[in-house]
C-alpha positions as CSV (number, residue, x, y, z in Angstrom):
1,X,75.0,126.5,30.7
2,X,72.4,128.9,29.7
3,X,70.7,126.2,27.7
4,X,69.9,124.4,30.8
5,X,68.5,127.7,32.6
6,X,66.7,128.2,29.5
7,X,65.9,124.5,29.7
8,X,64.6,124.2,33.3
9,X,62.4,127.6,32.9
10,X,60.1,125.9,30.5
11,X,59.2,123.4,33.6
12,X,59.5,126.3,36.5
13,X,59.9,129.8,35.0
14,X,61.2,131.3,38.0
15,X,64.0,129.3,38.6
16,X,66.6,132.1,37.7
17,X,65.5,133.9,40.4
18,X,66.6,131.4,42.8
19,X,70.2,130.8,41.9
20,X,73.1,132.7,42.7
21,X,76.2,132.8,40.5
22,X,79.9,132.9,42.1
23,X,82.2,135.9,41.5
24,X,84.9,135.8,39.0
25,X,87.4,136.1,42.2
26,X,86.1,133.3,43.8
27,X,86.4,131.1,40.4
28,X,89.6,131.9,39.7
29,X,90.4,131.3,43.8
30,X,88.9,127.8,43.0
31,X,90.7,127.2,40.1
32,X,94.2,128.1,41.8
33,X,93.3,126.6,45.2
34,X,92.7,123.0,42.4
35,X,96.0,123.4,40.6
36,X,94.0,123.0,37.7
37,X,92.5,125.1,34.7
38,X,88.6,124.8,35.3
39,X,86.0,123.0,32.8
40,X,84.5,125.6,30.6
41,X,81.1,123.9,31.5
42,X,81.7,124.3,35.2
43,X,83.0,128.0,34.9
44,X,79.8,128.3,33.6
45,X,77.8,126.4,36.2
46,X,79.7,128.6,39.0
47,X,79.0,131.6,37.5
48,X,75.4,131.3,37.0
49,X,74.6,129.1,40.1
50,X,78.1,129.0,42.2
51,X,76.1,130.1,45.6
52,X,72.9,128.5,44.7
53,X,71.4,126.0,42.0
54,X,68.1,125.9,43.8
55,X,69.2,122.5,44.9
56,X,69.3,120.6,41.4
57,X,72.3,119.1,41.9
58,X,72.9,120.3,46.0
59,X,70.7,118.6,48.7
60,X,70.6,118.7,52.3
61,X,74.1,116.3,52.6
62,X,75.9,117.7,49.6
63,X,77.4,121.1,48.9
64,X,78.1,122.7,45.1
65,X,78.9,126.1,47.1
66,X,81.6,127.6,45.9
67,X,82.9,128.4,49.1
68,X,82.5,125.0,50.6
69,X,84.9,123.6,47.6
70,X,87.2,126.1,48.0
71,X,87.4,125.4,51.9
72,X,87.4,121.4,51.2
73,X,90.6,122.0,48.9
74,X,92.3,124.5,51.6
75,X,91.6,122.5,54.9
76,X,91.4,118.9,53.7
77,X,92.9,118.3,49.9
78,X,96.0,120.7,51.1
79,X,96.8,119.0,54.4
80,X,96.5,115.3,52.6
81,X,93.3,114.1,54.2
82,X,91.7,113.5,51.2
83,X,92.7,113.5,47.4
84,X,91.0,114.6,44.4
85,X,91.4,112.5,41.3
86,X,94.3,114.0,38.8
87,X,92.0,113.7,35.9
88,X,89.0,115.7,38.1
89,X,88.0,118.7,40.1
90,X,85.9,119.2,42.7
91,X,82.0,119.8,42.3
92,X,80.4,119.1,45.4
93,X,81.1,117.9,48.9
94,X,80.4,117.3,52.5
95,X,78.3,114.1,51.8
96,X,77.1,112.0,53.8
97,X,76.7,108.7,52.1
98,X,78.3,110.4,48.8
99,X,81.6,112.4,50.1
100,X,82.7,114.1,46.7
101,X,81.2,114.8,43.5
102,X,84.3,115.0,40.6
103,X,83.9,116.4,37.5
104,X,86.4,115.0,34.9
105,X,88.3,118.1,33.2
106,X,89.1,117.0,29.9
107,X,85.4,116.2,27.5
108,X,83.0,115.1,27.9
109,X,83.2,115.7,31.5
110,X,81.7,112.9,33.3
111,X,80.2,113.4,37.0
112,X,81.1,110.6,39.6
113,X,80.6,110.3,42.9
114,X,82.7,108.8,45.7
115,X,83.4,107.8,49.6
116,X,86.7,107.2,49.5
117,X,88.5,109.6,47.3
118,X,88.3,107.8,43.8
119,X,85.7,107.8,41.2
120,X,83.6,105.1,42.8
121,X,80.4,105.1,40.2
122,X,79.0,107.0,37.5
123,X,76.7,110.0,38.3
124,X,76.4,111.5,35.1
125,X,77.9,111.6,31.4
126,X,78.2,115.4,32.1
127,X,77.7,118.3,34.4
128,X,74.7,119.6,31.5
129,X,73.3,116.2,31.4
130,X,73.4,116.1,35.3
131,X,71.6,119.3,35.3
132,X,69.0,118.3,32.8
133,X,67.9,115.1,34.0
134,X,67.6,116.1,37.0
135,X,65.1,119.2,36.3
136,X,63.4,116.6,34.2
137,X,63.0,114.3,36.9
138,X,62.3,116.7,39.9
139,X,59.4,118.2,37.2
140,X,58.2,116.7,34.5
141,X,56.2,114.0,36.4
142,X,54.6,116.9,38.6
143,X,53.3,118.1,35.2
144,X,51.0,114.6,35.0
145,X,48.2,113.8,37.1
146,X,49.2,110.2,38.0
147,X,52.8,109.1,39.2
148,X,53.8,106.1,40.7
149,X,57.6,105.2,41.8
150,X,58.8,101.9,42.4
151,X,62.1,100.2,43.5
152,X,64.4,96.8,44.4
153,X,67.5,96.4,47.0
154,X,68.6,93.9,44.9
155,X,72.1,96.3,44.0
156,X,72.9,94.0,41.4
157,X,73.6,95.9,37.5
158,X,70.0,96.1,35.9
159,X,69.8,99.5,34.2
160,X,71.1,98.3,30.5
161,X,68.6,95.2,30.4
162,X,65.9,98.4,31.9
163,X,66.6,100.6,28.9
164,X,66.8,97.9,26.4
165,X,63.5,96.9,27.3
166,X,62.0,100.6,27.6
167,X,63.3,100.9,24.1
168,X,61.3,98.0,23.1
169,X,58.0,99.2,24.6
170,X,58.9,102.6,22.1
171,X,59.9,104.9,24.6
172,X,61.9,108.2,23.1
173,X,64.7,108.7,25.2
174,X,65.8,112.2,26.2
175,X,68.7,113.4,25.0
176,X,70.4,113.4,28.8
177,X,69.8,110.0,29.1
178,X,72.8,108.8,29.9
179,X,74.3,105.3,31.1
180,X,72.8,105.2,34.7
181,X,69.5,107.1,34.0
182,X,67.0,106.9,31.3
183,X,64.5,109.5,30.9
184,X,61.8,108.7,28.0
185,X,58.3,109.3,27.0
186,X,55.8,107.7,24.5
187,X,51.9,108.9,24.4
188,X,51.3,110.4,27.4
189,X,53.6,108.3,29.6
190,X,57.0,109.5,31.3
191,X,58.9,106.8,32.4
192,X,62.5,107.5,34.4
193,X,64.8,104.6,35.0
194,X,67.5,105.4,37.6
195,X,70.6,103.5,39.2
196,X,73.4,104.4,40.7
197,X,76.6,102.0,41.6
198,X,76.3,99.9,44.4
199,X,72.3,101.0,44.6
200,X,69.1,99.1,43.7
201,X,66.8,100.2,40.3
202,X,64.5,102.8,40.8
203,X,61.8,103.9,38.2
204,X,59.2,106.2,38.5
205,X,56.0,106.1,35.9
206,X,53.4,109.2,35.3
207,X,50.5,109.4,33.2
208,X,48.3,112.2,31.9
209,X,45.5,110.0,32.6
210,X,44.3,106.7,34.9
211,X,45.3,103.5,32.9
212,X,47.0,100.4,34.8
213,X,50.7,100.3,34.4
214,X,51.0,96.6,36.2
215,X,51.9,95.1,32.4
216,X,54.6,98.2,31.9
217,X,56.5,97.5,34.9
218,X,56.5,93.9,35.2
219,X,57.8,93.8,31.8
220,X,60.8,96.0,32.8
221,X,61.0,94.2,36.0
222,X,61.5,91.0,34.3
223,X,63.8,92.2,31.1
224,X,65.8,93.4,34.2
225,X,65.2,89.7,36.6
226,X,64.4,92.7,39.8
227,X,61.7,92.6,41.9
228,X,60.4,96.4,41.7
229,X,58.0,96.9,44.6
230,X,55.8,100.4,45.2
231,X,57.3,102.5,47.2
232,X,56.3,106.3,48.4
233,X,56.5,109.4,46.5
């Protein structure tokens, strides 16, 4: 898990000063409050960000706390509310359109998301990957001057005929592309293909310098048969 610190400083070098690890009470409180042995990978993660991971995974609808997952398995997994998959343990909760995060605990640890107490859709192939990716895509476009994001409701699957077609046009994936996000690069253009289950594509472009990227999206847009329009940010 240090890798990723290690990673993400490169981007924003004072990121470790704005996550807070968990104590090793409150893991072992978490792992006996789960039933379950905890991933070495999310051990890890807790110890190094368990009260804070400067909201790279967190946002303003979705909890990683510690605390919070503990509270979650005392007040609504223990009294039968909700479940938690047998093959998972909690990572995050108190969403709003995404109730639980579940981390698988047997490798490679796959993230997914869910409403309803089961692993509705993919999030992640694992909790580094997770991490990575999204550093990558909160900063590396903010290293370019030029970025442009565009999107489609259509929620139909799009993100394999996406990537096929990046990979075509020579991007180099990231190694955390995984198989609902691809991050990839190729001279001096970042391009980050996104979808999550039940959700429309979303891509986002940047460029180190003005050139028109029409003929780049339409081509994806059209390996994909989506109709990606602009949209803000």
């Amino acid at each position: 898990m240090r890798s990723f610190i290690e990673y993400a400083s490169r981007f924003d070098p004072a990121i470790s000063s704005r996550i807070r690890g968990a104590t090793q009470d409150e893991i072992r409180k978490l792992e006996s409050v789960s039933g379950h042995p905890l991933p070495s990978d999310y051990r890890d993660f807790l110890a190094l960000m368990g009260h804070g991971d400067d909201r790279i995974i967190s946002n303003d609808e979705l909890s990683t706390d510690v605390s919070d997952v503990i509270s979650f398995y005392e007040e609504v997994v223990a009294t039968g509310e909700e479940s938690v998959p047998d093959d998972c343990v909690l990572l995050g909760v108190d969403g709003v359109i995404v109730e639980q995060v579940y981390l698988e605990r047997q490798p490679p640890g796959r993230v997914f998301f869910s409403s309803d107490g089961q692993k509705d859709g993919l999030w992640a192939g694992s909790l580094e990957k997770l991490l990575c990716k999204h550093a990558y895509m909160r900063y590396r476009p903010r290293q370019l001057r030029y970025s442009d994001a565009y999107a489609t409701a259509n929620p139909k699957p799009a993100v394999d005929a996406a990537r096929a077609e990046a990979l075509r046009m020579v991007f180099v994936p990231q190694w955390f592309s995984d198989a609902i996000t691809f991050c990839g690069e190729r001279s001096g253009i970042v391009l980050i293909i996104n979808q999550l289950e039940y959700q429309g594509l979303l891509m986002r472009v940047a460029t180190s310098r003005p050139e028109p990227l029409d003929t780049l999206v339409q081509r994806i847009a059209e390996a994909a048969a989506v109709d990606l329009k602009s949209i803000p940010g």
